[in-house]
GURO-856482 format. One record per residue: x, y, z of N, C-alpha, C, O in turn; chain. Coordinates in nm, 2 decimals. Atoms other than C-alpha are relative to their C-alpha. Layout:
<pts>
     n_c1     n_c2     n_c3    ca_c1    ca_c2    ca_c3     c_c1     c_c2     c_c3     o_c1     o_c2     o_c3   chain
        X        Y        Z        X        Y        Z        X        Y        Z        X        Y        Z       A
...
</pts>
This chain:
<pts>
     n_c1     n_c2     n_c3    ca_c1    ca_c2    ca_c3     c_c1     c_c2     c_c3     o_c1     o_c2     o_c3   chain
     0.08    -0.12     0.00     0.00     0.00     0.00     0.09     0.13     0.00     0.06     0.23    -0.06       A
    -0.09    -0.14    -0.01     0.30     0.24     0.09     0.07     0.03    -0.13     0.11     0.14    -0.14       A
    -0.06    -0.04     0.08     0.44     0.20    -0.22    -0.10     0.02    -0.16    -0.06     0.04    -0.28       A
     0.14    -0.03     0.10     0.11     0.24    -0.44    -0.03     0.17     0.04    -0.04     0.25    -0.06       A
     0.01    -0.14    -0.08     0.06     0.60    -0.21     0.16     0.06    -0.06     0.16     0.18    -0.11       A
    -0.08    -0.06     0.06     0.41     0.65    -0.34     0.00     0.06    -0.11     0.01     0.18    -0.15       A
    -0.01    -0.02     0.21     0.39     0.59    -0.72    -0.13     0.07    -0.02    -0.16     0.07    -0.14       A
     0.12    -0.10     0.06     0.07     0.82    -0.74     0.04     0.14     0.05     0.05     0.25    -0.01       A
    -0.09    -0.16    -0.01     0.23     1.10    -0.55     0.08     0.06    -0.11     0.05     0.16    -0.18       A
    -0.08    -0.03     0.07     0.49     1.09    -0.75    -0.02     0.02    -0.15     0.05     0.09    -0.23       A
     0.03    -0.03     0.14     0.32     1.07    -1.07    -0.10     0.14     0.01    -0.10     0.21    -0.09       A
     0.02    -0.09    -0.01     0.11     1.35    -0.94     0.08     0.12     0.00     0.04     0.22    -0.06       A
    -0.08    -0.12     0.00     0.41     1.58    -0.88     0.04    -0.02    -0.16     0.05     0.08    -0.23       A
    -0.07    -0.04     0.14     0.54     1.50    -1.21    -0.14     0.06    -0.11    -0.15     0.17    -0.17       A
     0.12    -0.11     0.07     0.19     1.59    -1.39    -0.02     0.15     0.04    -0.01     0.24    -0.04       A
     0.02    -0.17    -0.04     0.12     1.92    -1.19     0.03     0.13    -0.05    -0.04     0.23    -0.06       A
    -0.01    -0.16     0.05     0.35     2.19    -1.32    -0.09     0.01    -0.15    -0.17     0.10    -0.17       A
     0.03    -0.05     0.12     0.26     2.12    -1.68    -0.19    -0.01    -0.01    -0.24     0.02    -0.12       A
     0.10    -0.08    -0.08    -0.11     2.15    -1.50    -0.01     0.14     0.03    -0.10     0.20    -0.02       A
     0.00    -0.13    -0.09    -0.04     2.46    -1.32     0.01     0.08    -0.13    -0.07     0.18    -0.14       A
    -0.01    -0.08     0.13     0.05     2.60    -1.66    -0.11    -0.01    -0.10    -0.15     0.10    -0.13       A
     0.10     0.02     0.06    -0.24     2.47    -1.90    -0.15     0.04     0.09    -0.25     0.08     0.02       A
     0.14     0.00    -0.09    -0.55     2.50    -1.61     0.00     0.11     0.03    -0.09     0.19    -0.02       A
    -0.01    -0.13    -0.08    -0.41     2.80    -1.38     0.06     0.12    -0.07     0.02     0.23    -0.05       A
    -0.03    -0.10     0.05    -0.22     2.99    -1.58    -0.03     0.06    -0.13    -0.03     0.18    -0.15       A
     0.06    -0.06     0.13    -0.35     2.96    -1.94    -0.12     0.04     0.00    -0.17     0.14    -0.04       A
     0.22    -0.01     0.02    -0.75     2.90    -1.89    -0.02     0.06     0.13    -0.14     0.04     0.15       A
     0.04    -0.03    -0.11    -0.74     3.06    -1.53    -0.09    -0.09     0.09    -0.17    -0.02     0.15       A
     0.12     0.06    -0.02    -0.96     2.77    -1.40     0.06    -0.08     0.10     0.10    -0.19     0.06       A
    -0.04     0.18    -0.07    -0.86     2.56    -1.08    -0.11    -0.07     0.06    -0.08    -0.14     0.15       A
     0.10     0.09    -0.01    -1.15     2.41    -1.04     0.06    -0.13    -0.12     0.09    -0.24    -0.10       A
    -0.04     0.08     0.13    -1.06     2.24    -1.35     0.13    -0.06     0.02     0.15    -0.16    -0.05       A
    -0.16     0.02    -0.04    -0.66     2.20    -1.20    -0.06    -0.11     0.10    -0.01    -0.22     0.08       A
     0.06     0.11    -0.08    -0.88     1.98    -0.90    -0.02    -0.12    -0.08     0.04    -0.23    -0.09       A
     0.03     0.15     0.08    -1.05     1.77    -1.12     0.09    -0.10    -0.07     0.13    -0.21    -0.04       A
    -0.14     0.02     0.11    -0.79     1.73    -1.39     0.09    -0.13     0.11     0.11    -0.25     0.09       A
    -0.09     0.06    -0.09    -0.55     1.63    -1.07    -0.09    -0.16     0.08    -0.05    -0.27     0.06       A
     0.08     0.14    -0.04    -0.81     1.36    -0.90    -0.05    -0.07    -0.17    -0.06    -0.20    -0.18       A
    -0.01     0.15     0.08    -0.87     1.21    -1.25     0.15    -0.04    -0.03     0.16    -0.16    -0.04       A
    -0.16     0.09    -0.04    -0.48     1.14    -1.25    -0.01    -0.10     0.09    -0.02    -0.22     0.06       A
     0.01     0.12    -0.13    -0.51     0.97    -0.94    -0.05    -0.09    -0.04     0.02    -0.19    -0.07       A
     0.03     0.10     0.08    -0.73     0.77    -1.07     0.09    -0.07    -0.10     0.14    -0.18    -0.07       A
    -0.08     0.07     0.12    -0.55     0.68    -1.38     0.15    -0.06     0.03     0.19    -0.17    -0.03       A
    -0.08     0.07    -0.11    -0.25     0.64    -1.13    -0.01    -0.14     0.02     0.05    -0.24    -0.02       A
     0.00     0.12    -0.06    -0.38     0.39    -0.95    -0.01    -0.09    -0.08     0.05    -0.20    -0.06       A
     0.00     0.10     0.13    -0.48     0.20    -1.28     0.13    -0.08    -0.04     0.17    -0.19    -0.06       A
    -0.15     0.07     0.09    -0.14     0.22    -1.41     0.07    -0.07     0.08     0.11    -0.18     0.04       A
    -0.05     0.10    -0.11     0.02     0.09    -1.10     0.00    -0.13     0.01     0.09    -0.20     0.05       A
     0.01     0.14     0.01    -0.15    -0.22    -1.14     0.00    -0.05    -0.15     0.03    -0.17    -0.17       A
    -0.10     0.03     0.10    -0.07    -0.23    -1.49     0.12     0.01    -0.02     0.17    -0.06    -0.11       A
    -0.14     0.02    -0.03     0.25    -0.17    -1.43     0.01    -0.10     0.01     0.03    -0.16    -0.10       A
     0.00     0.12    -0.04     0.25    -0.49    -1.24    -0.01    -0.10    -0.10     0.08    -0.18    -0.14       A
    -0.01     0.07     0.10     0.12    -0.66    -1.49     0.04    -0.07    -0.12     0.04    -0.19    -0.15       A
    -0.14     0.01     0.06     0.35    -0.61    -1.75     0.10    -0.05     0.04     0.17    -0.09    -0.05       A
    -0.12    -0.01    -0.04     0.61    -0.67    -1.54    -0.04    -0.14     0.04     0.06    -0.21     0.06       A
     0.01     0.13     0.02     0.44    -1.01    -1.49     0.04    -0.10    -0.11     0.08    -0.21    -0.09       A
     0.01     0.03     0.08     0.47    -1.08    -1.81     0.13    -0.01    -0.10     0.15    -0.10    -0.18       A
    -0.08     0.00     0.10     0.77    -0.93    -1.97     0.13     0.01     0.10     0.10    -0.01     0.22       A
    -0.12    -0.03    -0.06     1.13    -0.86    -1.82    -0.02     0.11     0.04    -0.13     0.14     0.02       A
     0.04    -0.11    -0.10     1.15    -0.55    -1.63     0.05     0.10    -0.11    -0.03     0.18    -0.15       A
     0.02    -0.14     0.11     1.30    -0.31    -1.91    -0.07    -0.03    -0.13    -0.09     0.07    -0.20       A
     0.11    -0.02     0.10     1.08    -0.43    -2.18    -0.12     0.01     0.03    -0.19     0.06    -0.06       A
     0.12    -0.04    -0.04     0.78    -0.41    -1.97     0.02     0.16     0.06    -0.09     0.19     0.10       A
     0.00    -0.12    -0.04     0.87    -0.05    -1.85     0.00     0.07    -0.15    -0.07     0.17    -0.15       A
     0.01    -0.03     0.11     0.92     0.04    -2.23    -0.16    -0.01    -0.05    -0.24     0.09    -0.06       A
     0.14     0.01     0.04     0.59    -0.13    -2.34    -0.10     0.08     0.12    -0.19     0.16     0.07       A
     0.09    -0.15    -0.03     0.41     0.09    -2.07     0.03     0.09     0.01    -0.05     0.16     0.08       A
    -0.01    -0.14     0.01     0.58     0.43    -2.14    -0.10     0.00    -0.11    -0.20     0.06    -0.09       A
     0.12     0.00     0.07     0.40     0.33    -2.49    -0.11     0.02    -0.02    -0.19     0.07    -0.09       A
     0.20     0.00    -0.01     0.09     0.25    -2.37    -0.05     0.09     0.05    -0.16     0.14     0.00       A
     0.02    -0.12    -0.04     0.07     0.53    -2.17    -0.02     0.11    -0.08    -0.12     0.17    -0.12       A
     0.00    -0.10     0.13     0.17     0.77    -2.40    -0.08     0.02    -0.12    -0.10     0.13    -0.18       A
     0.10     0.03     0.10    -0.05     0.63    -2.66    -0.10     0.04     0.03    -0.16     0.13    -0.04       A
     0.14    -0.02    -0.03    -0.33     0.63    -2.47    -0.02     0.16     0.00    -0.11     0.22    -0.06       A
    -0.02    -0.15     0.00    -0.22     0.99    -2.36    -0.07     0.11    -0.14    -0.16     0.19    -0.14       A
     0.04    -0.05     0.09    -0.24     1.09    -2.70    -0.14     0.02    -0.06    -0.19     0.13    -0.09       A
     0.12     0.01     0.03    -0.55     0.94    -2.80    -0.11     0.07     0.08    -0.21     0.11     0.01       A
     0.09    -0.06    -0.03    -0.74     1.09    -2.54     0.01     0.17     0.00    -0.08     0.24     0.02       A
     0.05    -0.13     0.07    -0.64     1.44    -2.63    -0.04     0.03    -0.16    -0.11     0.13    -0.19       A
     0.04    -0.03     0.11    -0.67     1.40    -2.99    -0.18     0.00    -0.01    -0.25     0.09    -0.06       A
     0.12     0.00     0.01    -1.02     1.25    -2.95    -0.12     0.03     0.14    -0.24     0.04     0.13       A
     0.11    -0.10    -0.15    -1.19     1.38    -2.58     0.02     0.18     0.01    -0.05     0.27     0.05       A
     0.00    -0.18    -0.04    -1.01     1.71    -2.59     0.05     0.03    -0.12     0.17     0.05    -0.12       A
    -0.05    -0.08     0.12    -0.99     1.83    -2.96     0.18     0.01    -0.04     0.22     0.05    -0.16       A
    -0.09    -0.05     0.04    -0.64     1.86    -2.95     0.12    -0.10    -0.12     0.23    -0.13    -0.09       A
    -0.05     0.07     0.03    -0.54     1.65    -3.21     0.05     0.08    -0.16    -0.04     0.13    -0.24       A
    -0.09    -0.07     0.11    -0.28     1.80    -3.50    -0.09     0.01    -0.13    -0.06     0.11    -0.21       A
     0.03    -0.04     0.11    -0.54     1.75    -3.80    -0.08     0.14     0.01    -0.11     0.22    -0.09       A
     0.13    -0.16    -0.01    -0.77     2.05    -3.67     0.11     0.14    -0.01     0.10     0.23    -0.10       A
    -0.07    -0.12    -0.01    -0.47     2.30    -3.57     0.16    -0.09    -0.10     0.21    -0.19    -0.04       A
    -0.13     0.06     0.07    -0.16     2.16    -3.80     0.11     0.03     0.07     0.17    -0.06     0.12       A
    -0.07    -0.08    -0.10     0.06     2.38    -3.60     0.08    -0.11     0.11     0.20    -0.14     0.13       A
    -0.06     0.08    -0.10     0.02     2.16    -3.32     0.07    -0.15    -0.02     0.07    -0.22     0.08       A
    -0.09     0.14     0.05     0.23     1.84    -3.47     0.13     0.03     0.07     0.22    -0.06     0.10       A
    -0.14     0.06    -0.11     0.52     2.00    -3.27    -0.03     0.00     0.11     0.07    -0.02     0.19       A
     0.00     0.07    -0.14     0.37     1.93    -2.95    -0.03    -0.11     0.05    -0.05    -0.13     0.17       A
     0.07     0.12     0.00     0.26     1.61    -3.01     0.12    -0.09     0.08     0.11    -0.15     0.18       A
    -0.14     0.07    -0.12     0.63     1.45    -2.88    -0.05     0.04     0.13    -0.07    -0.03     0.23       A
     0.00    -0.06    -0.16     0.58     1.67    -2.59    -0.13    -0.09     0.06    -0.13    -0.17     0.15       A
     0.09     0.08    -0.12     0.23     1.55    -2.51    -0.03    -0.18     0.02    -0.11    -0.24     0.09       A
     0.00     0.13     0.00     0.29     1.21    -2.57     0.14    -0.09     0.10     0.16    -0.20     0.14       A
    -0.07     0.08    -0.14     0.59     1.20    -2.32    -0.06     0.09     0.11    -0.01     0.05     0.21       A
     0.07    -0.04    -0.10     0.39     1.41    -2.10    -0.06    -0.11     0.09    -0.05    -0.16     0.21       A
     0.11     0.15    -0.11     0.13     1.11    -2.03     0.07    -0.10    -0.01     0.00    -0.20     0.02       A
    -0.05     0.12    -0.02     0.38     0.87    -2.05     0.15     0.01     0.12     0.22    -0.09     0.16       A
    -0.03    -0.01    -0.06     0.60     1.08    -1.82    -0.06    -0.07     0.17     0.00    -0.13     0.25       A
     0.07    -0.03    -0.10     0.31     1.10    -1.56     0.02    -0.14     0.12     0.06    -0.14     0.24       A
    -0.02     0.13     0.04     0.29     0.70    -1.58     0.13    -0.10     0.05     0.14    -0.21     0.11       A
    -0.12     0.12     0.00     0.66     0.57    -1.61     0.11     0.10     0.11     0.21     0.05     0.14       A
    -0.14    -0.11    -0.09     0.89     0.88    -1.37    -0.05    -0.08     0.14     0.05    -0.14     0.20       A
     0.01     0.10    -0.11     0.70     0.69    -1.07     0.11    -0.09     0.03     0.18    -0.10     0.13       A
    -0.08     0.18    -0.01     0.87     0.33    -1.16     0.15     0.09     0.02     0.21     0.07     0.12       A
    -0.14    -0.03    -0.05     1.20     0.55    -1.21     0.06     0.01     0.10     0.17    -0.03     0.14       A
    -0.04    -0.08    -0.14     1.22     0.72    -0.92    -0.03    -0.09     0.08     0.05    -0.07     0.17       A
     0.00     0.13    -0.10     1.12     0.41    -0.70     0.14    -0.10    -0.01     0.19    -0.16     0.08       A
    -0.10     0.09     0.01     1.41     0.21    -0.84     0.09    -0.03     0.10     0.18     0.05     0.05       A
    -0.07     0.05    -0.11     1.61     0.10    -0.57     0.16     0.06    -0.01     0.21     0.14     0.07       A
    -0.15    -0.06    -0.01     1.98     0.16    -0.69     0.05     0.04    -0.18     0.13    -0.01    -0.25       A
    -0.03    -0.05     0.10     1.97     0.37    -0.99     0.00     0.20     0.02    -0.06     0.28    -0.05       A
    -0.01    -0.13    -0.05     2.08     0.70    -0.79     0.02     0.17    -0.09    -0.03     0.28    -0.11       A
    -0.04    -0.14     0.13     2.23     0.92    -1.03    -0.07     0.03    -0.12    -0.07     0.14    -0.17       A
     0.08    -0.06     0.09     1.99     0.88    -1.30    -0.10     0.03     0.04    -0.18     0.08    -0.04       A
     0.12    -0.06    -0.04     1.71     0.95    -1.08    -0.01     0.14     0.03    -0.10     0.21    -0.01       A
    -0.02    -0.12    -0.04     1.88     1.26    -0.90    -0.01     0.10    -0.16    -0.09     0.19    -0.17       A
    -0.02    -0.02     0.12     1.99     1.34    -1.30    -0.13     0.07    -0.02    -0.15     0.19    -0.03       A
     0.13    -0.02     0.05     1.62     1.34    -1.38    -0.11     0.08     0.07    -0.21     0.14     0.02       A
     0.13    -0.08    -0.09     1.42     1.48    -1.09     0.10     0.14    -0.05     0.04     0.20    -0.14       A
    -0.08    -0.11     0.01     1.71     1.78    -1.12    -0.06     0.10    -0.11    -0.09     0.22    -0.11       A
     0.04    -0.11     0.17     1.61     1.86    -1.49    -0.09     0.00    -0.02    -0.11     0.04    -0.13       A
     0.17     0.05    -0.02     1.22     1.78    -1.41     0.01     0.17     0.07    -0.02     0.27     0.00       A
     0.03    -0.11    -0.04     1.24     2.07    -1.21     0.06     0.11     0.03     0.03     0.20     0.10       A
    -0.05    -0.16     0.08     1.48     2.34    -1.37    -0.08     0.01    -0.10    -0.11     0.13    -0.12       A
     0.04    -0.07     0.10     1.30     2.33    -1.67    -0.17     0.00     0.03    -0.24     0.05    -0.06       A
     0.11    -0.02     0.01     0.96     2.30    -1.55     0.00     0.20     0.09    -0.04     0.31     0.05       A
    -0.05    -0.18    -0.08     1.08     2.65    -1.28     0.00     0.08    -0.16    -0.08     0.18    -0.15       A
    -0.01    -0.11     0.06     1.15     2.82    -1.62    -0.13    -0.03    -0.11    -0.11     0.04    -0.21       A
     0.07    -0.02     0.09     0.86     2.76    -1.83    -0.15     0.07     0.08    -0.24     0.15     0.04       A
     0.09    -0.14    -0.01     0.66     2.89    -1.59     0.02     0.12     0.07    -0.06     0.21     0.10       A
    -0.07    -0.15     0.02     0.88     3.15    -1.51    -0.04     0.10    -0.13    -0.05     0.22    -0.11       A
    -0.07    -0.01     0.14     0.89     3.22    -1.89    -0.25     0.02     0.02    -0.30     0.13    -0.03       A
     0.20    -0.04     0.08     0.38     3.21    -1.90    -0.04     0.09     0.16    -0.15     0.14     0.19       A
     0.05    -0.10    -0.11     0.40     3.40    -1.55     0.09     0.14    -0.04     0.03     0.24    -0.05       A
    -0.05    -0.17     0.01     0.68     3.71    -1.61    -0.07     0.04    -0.11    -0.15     0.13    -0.10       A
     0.02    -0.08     0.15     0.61     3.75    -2.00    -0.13     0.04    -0.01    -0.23    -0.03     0.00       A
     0.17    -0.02    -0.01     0.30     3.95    -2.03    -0.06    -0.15    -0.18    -0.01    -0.20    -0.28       A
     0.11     0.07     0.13    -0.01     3.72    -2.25     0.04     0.06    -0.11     0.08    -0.01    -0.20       A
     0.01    -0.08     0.12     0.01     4.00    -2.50     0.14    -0.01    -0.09     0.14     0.00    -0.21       A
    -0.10     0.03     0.07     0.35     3.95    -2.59     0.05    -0.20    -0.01     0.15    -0.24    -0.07       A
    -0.03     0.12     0.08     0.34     3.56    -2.60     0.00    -0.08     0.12     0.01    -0.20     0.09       A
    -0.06     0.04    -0.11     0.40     3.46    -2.23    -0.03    -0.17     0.03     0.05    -0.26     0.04       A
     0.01     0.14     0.02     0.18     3.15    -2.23     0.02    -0.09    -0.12     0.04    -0.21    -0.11       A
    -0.04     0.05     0.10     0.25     3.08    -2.57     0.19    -0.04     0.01     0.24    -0.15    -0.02       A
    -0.15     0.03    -0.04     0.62     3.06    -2.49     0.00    -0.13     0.09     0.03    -0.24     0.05       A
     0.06     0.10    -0.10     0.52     2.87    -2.19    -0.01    -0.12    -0.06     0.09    -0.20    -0.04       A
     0.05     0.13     0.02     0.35     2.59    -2.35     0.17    -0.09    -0.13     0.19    -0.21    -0.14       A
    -0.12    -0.04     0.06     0.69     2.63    -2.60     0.09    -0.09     0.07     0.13    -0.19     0.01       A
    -0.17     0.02    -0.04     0.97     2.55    -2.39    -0.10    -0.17     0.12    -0.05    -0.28     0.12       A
     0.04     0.13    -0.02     0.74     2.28    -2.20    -0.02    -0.09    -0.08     0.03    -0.20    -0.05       A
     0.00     0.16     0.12     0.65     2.04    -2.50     0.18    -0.01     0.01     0.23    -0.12     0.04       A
    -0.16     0.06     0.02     1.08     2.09    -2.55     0.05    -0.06     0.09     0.15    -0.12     0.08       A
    -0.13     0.04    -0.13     1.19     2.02    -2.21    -0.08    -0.15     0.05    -0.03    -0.25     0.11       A
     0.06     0.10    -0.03     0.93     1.77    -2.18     0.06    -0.15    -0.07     0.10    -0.25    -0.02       A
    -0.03     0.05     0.13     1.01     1.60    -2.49     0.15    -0.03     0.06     0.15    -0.13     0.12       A
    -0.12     0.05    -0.05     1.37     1.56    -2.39    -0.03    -0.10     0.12    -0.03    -0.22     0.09       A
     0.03     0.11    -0.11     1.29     1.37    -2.11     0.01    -0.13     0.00     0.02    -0.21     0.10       A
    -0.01     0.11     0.11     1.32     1.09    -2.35     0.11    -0.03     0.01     0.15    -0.15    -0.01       A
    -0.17     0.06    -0.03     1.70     1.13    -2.28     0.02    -0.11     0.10     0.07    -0.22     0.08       A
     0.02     0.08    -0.12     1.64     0.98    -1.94    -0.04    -0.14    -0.03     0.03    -0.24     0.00       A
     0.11     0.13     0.05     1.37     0.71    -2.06     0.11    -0.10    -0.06     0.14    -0.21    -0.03       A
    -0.12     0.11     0.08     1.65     0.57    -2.30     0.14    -0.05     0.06     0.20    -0.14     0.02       A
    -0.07     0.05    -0.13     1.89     0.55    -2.00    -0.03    -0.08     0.06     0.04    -0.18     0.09       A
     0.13     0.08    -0.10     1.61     0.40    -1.79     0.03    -0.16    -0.06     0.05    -0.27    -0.01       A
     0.04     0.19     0.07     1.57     0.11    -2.05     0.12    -0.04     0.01     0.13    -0.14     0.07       A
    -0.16     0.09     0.03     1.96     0.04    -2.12     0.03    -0.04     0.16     0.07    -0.16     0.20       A
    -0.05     0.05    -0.11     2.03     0.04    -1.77    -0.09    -0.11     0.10    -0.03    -0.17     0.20       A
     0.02     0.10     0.02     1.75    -0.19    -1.73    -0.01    -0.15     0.02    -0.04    -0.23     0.11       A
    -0.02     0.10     0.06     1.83    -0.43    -1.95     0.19    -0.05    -0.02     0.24    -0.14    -0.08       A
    -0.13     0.03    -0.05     2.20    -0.42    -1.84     0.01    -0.04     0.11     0.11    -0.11     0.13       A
     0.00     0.07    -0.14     2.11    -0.50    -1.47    -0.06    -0.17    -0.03    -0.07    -0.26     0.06       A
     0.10     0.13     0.03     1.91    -0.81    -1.63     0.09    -0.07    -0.08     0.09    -0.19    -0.08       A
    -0.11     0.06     0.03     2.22    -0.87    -1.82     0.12    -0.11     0.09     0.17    -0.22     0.08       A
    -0.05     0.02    -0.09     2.39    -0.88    -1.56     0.03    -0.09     0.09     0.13    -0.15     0.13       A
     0.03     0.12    -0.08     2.21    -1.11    -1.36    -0.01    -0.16     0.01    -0.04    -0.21     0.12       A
</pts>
């Protein structure tokens, strides 16, 4: 149980800034930042025991790969088709599509990371740059006035910093599937 209370914390802190920026700071709305945040939880606790699952099934870095996908997939799919935001309406948005497809598969797989037992340095590595670059993006939709771009920037430098994040994930899997080597 303590470690299910963990992995939804943790995937809650990792969803929230780029929350805090889309709910509170673009659409003004935390009501909408509540909900938003309790249906995570939910979806949390789901993945948790899909997590498990997988990890019934497959080796531990191919089942943490196959659920960043599924995650992220699913991620996708439910903004393209629940919340409009899917690249054929706005074209535009095809460069944030990386971003939001490691966003929900961030939310999802930074839990398992950050639980890992003895993979120190890539976790410190990752929480580190999780929260300099989330600090400056909404540094970057709170200084800059609206009128000159501020959330627009915002949402900008989050799909990129997000989107890297992928550096890590591809760490995650090799090191992995080198401890499984290993063993």
């Amino acid at each position: 149980m303590k470690k299910l209370s963990i992995f939804v914390l943790l995937g809650l802190a990792f969803a929230g800034p780029g929350e805090v920026l889309n709910q509170i700071l673009a659409r003004q709305n935390v009501q909408a930042f509540r909900s938003t945040m309790i249906s995570y939880a939910v979806l949390l606790l789901i993945g948790f025991f899909v997590g498990k699952g997988i990890s019934a099934i497959f080796k531990r870095s191919r089942a943490r790969l196959i659920y960043y996908l599924l995650f992220g997939s699913l991620g996708l799919m439910f903004e393209w088709f629940l919340l409009g935001n899917a690249p054929v309406l706005e074209p535009l948005q095809v460069i944030t599509q990386p971003g939001m497809f490691t966003y929900w598969g961030t939310m999802l797989l930074a839990p398992w990371l950050m639980l890992e037992p003895d993979l120190s340095v890539l976790k410190w590595a990752f929480a580190g740059y999780f929260v300099l670059f989330s600090i400056f993006y909404l540094l970057v939709a709170l200084v800059v006035p609206r009128d000159k771009g501020g959330i627009f920037f915002g949402f900008v430098f989050f799909a990129t910093g997000t989107t890297a994040l992928n550096y890590f994930y591809v760490k995650y899997f090799k090191m992995l599937a080198e401890k499984l080597q290993a063993a």
